[in-house]
N, C-alpha and C positions, 0 to 999 in steps of 0.2 A: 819285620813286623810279625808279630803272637798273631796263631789263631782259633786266641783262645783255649785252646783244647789245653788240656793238665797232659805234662807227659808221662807214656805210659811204666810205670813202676811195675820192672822185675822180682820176682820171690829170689831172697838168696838163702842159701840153705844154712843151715841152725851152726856151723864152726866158718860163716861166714868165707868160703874160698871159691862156692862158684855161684853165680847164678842160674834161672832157668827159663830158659826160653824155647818156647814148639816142641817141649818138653824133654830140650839137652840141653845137659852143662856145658855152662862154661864158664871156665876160668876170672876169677877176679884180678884185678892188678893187686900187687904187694903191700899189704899194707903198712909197711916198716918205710916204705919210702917218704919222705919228706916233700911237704906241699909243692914247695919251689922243684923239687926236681921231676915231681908228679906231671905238676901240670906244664913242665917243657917236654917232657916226653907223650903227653897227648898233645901238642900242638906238633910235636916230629910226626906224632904218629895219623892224626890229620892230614900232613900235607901231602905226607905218601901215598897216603890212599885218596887223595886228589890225583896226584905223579900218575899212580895206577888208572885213574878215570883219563884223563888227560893223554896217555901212554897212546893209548888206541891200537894200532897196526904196528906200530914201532916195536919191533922184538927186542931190542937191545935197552931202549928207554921202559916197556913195559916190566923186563926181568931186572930192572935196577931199581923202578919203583917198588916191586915186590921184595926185595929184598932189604928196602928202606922201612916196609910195613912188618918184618919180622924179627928185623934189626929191635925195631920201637916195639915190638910186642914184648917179645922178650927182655929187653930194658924195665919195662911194666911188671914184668913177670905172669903175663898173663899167656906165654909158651915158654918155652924150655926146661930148663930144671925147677923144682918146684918150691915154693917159698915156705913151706913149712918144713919142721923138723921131726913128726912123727910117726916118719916113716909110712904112712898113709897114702898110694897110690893116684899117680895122677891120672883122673876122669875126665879130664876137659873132653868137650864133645861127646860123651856120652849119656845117652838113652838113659831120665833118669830112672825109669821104670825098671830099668837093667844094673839097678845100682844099690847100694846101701841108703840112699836116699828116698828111695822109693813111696817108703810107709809113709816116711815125713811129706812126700806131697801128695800123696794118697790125701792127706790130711787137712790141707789147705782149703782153705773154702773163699768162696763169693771172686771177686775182683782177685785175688791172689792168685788162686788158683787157674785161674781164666786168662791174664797173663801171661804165666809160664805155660800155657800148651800152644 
């Protein structure tokens, strides 16, 4: 059941590769990958990080779930090596204020920019 509320919509930055949120990037998924393959790798990557909630005390079930959630990240290409080709360094998790992004959300206004911090 909705309630009601609109969800809340991230700024992604202008070559479209991360988004921004509490004002750090991060990584988008790839977007050369193909709907069907998209959305079974967010439903992998869903379940794991149930696996990981679920996990609790359990060390060995904990570190299997985590490694199920970095398995599906990087499937997504939202970790590992990076899905662009021009040679542009990968930022994920980076402060965007500390970035070449900076200005661009210096720039942002209203609802956008309030979002991302």
């Amino acid at each position: 059941m909705s309630s009601g509320k609109k969800p809340r919509s991230y700024p992604d930055t202008p070559d479209g590769r991360y988004f921004v949120v509490r004002g750090r990037l991060w990584r988008k998924s790839d977007p050369s990958l193909d709907e069907e393959t998209r959305i079974r790798l967010v439903k992998e990557l869903m379940a794991a990080r149930r696996a990981v909630r679920q996990a609790k005390s359990d060390r060995v079930a904990l570190a299997q779930a985590r490694a199920r959630v970095d398995e599906a990240k990087i499937a997504l290409g939202e970790r590992g090596k990076v899905w662009w080709d021009d040679g542009e360094p990968d930022l994920n998790r980076h402060l965007v204020k500390n970035t070449a992004y900076a200005a661009w959300f210096s720039r942002l206004a209203g609802e956008d920019r309030a979002n991302g911090e």
